[in-house]
N, C-alpha and C positions, 0 to 999 in steps of 0.2 A: 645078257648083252655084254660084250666084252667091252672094257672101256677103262680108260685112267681115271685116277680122281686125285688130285690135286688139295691142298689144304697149307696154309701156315704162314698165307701172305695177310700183307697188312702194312700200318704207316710206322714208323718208326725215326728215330733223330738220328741225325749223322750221327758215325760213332757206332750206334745200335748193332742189335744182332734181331735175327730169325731163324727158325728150323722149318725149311718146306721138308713136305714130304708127300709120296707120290707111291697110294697104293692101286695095282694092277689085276684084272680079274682074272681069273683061272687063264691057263695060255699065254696070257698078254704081258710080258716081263720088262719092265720099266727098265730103261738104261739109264738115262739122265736128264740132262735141265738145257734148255736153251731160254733167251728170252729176247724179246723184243721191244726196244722203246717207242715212242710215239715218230715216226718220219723217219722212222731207222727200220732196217732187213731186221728179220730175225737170228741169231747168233747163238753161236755155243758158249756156253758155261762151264759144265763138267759134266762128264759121260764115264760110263764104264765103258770099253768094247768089248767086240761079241770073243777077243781074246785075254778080255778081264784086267786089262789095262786100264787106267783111268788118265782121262784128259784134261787138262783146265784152259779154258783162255786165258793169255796172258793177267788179265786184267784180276781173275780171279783167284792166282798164286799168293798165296800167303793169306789170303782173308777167308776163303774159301772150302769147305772139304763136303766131298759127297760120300756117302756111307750109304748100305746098303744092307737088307736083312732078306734072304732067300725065302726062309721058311713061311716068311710072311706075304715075300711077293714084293717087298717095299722099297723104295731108295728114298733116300730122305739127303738135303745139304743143309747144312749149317753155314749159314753168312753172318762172318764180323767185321768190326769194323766198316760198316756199309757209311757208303758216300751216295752221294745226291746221284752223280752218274749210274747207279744201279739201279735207279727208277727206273721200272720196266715191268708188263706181264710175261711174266714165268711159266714155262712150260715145260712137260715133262713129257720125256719122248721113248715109245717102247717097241717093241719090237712082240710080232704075231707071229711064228714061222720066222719067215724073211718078209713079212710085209711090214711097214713103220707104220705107228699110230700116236695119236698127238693126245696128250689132253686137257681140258677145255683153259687153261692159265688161271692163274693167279696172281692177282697185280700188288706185286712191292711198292712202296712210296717212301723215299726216304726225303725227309726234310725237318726241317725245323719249325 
């Protein structure tokens, strides 16, 4: 079955850090993170593109970094310094061929 798998959310105090990471099955090559809060669209985070550029949303500059390990398949971000605003499930988005695949999120909580 080809499919993402997601891992490394959880609650954490403002201020806090986490490392998702988002391993991909044979074929299916994880680019990056979007995520979605409750009453809000789903949004970008930080992406490689398919010309190995990386993206961040504004919001994600300076607290932010996506890395990535080929041999494994894996993209993982490190989030610092998280705020209450980054509440949101996380997802990580990959690429089959040319067709996109999602998979299943992981829900960050940052609060006190």
């Amino acid at each position: 079955q080809v499919r993402l798998v997601e891992s490394g959310g959880g609650l954490v105090q403002p201020g806090g850090s986490l490392r998702l990471s988002c391993a991909g099955s044979r074929g299916l090559n994880p680019m990056g993170w979007h995520r979605q809060a409750p009453g809000k669209e789903r949004e970008l985070v930080a992406t490689f593109t398919r010309g190995n550029d990386i993206l961040y949303a504004e919001s994600a500059k300076g607290r932010f970094t996506i890395s990535r390990n080929k041999a494994q398949n894996t993209v993982h971000l490190q989030m610092n310094n998280l705020e209450p605003e980054d509440t949101a499930v996380y997802y990580c988005k990959g690429l089959y061929g040319s067709q996109t695949s999602w998979g299943q999120g992981t829900q960050v909580t940052v609060s006190s």
